[in-house]
LOLUM-903397 format. One record per residue (C-alpha): x negated, y, z negated; residue in one letter; residue number from 1. Coordinates in steps of 0.001 Angstrom, whole numbers, plus 500000, padded with zeros to 6 digits. Layout:
N
<px X, py Y, pz Z, residu a, num NUM>
...
//
This chain:
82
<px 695804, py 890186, pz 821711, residu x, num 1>
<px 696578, py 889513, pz 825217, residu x, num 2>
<px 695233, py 887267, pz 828114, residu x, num 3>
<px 691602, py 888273, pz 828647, residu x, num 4>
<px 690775, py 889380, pz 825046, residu x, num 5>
<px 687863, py 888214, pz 823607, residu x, num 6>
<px 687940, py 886308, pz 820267, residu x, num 7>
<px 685978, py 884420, pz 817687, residu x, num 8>
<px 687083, py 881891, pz 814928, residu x, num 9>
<px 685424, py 879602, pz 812368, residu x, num 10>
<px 685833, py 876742, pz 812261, residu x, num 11>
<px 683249, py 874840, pz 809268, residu x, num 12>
<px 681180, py 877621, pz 809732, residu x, num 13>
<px 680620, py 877177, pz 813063, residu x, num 14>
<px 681372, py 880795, pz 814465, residu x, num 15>
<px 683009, py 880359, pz 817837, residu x, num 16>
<px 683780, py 883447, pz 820491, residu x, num 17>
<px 686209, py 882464, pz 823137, residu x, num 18>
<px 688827, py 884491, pz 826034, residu x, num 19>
<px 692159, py 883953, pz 825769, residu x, num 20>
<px 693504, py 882566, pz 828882, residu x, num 21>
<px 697261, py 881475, pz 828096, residu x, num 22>
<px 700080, py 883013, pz 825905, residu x, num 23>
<px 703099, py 881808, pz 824538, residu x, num 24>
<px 705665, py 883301, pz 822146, residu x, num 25>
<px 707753, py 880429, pz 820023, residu x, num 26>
<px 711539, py 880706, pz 819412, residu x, num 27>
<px 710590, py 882264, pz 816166, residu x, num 28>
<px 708578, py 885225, pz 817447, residu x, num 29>
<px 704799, py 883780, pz 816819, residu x, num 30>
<px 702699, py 884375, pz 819492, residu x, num 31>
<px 700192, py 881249, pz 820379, residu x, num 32>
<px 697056, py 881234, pz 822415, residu x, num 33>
<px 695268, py 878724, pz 824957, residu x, num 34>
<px 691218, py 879980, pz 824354, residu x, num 35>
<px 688508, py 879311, pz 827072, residu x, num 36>
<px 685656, py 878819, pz 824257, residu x, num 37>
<px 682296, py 879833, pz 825312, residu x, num 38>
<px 678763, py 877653, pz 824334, residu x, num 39>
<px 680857, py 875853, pz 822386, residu x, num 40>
<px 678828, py 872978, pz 821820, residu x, num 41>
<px 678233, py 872521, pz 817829, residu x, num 42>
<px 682235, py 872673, pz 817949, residu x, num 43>
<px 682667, py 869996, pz 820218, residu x, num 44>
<px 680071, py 867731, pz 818537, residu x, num 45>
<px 681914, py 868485, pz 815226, residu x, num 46>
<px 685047, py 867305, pz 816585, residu x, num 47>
<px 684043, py 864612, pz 818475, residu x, num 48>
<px 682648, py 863054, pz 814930, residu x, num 49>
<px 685517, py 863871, pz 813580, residu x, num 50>
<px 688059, py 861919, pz 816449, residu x, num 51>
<px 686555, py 858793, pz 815105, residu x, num 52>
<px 689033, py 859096, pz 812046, residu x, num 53>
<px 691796, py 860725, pz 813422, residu x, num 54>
<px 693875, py 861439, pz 816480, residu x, num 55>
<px 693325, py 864649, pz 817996, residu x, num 56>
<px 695225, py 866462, pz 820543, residu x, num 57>
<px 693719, py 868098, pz 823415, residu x, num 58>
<px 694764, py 871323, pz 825104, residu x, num 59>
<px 695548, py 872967, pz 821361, residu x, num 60>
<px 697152, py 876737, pz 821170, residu x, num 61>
<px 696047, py 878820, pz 818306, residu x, num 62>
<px 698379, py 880585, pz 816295, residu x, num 63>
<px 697630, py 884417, pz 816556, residu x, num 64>
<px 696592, py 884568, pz 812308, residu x, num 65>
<px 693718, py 882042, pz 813364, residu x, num 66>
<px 692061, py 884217, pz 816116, residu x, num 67>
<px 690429, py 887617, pz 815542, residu x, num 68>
<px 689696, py 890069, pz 818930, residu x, num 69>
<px 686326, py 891576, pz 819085, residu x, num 70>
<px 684999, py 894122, pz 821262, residu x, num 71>
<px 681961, py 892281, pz 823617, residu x, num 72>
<px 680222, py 896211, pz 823355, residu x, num 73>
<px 679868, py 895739, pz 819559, residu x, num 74>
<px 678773, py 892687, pz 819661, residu x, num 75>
<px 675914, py 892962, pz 821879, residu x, num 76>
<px 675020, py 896240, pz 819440, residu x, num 77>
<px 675029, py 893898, pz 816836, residu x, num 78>
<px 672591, py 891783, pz 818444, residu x, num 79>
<px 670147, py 894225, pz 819940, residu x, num 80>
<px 669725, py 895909, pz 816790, residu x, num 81>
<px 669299, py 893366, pz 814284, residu x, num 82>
//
């Protein structure tokens, strides 16, 4: 996955498709992502609710075994023939 690839992730069953924007590689080797989510809504309510009980960071990278890539191409087949 590299900057530009599209991606989903759940998160509560909330299935969210974003474009990674940002990479970084730790001193270990892991590669980490900064994701531009798209209609991301239901997400952002969900965490919102959930800020009341805990402290949340902003800005968070995902670690590359939490985001999948996914071709835009089969997704819209998915769509139109359903």
């Amino acid at each position: 996955m590299n900057v530009g690839s599209l991606v989903w992730n759940v998160f509560h069953r909330i299935l969210r498709f974003g474009t990674i924007v940002e990479r970084e590689v730790d001193d270990r080797g892991w590669a980490h992502f900064k994701v531009d989510w798209h209609e991301d809504h239901s997400y952002e309510s969900a965490r919102a609710w959930d800020a009341r009980f805990r402290e949340q960071s902003e800005g968070r990278l995902w670690r590359t075994d939490e985001l999948y890539p996914v071709k835009a191409s089969h997704l819209a087949a998915v769509i139109k023939n359903r």
